[in-house]
C-alpha positions in Angstrom: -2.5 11.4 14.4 -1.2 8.0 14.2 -2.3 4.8 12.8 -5.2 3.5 13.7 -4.9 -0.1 15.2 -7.2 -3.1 14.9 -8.4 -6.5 14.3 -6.6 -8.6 11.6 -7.3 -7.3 8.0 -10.0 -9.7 6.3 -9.9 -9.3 2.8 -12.3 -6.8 1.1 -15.3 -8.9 1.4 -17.0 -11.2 4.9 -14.9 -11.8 7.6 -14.9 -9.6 10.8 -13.2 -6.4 9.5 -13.9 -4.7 12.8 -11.1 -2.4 11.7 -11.9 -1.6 8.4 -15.6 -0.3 7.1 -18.3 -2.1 6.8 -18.2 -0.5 3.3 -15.4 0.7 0.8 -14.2 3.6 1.7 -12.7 6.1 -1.4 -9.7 7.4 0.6 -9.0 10.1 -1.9 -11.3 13.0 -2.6 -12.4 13.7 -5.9 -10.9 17.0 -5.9 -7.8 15.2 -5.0 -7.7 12.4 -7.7 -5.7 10.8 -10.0 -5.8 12.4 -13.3 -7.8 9.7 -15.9 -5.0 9.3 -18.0 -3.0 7.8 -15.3 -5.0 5.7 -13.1 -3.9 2.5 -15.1 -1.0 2.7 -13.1 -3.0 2.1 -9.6 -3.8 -1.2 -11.2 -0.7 -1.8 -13.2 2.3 -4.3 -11.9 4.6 -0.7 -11.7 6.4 -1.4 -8.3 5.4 1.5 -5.5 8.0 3.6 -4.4 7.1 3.9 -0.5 8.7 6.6 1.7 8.3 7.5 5.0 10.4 9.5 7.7 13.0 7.8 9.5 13.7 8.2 13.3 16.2 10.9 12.5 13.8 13.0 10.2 15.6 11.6 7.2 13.7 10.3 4.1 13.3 6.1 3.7 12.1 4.9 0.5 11.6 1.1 -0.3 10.2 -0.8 -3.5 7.0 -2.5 -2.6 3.9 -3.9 -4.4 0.4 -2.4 -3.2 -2.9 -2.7 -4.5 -5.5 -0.4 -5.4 -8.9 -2.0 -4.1 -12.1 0.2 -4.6 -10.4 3.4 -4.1 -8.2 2.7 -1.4 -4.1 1.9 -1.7 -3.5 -0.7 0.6 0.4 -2.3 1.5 1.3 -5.5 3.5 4.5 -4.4 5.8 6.2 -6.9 7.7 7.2 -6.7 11.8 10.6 -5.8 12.5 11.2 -3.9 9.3 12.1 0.1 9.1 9.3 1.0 7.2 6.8 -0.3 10.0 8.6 1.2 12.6 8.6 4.4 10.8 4.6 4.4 10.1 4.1 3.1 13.8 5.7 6.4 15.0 5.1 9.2 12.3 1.9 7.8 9.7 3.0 10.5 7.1 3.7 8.4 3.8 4.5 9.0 0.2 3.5 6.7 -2.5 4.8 7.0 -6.4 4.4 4.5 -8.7 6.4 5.3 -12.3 5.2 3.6 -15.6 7.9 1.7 -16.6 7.5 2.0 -20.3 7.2 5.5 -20.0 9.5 6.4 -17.1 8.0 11.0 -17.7 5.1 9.3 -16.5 4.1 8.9 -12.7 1.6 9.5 -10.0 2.5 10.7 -6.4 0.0 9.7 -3.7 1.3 11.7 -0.1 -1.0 11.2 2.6 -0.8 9.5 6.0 -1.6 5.9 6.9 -4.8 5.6 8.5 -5.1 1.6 9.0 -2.5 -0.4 10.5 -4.0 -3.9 11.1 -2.9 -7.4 11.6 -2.8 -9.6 8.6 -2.7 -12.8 10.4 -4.3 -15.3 7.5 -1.7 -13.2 4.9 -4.9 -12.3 3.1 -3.7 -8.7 1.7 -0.5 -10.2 1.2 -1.9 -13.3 -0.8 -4.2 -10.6 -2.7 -1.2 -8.7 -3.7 0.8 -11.5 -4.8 -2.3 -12.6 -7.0 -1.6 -9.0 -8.5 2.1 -9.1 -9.4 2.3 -13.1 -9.9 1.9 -12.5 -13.9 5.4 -10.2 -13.8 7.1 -12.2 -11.1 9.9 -14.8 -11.9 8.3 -18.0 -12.1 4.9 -16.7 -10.7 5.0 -16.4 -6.8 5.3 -19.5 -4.7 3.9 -20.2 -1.8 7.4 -20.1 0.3 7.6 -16.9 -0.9 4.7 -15.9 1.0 5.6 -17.0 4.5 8.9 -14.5 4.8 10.2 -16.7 7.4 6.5 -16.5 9.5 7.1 -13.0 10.3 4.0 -11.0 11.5 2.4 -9.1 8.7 0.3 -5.3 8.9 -1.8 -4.6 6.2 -1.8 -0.6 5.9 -4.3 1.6 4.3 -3.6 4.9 2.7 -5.4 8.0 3.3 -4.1 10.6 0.3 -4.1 13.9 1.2 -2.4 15.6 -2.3 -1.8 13.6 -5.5 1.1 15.4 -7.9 1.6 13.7 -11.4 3.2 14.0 -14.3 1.7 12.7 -17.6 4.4 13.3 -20.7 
């Protein structure tokens, strides 16, 4: 099943978020969760290891920031970049985040993409910046934002089987 496509991502609260629910939506089961001792790292500034499957079949993993927003991991992905075309044709997606004081420590989210939606106003990307400006260089300035006014996608994660390792 692939992505569904919508109307531009409007943050998590007014707006017309045609495309996303009226209400949060928990896209992990409970039987499926994150074990309690590591959901700080959802909410941490740990960078996301993001991998998806390549046109050949072959693995391709990129650093990003996400956010965890009311149960759901959202990432902003930008047009014309390898990990959008990947999601566009195969949603299948694996998300780890490591704790970087305690590298035995890490979460695996592997699921598929279920939301892949304009963000036109940069609203998930401004949101995530908010996140990681503490850790950033300098904070994050506003040029850093526009990424040369490439479109931006603002992608939801539906998890299917979290793996974890908590030493």
């Amino acid at each position: 099943m692939l992505p569904r496509v919508g109307r531009a991502y409007d943050g998590p609260s007014g707006g017309t978020r045609s495309a996303l629910p009226a209400e949060p939506v928990t896209r992990y089961t409970h039987a499926m969760d994150v074990p309690e001792p590591l959901r700080y790292l959802l909410d941490s500034t740990a960078v996301a290891f993001v991998s998806t499957i390549g046109p050949r079949g072959e693995p391709q993993t990129t650093p990003l920031w996400f956010l965890h927003d009311a149960g759901t991991v959202r990432i902003s992905l930008v047009e014309g970049r390898q990990k959008l075309r990947n999601l566009r044709r195969d949603p299948r997606i694996s998300l780890v985040v490591v704790d970087p004081a305690r590298p035995t420590r890490y979460i695996e989210l592997r699921g598929r993409v279920d939301e892949l939606v304009p963000d036109s106003g940069r609203v998930l990307e401004r949101r995530i910046a908010a996140k990681y400006s503490p850790v950033a260089p300098d904070g994050v300035a506003e040029e850093e934002l526009d990424d040369d006014g490439l479109a931006r996608y603002a992608a939801a994660l539906v998890v299917e089987k979290v793996t974890s390792q908590n030493w």
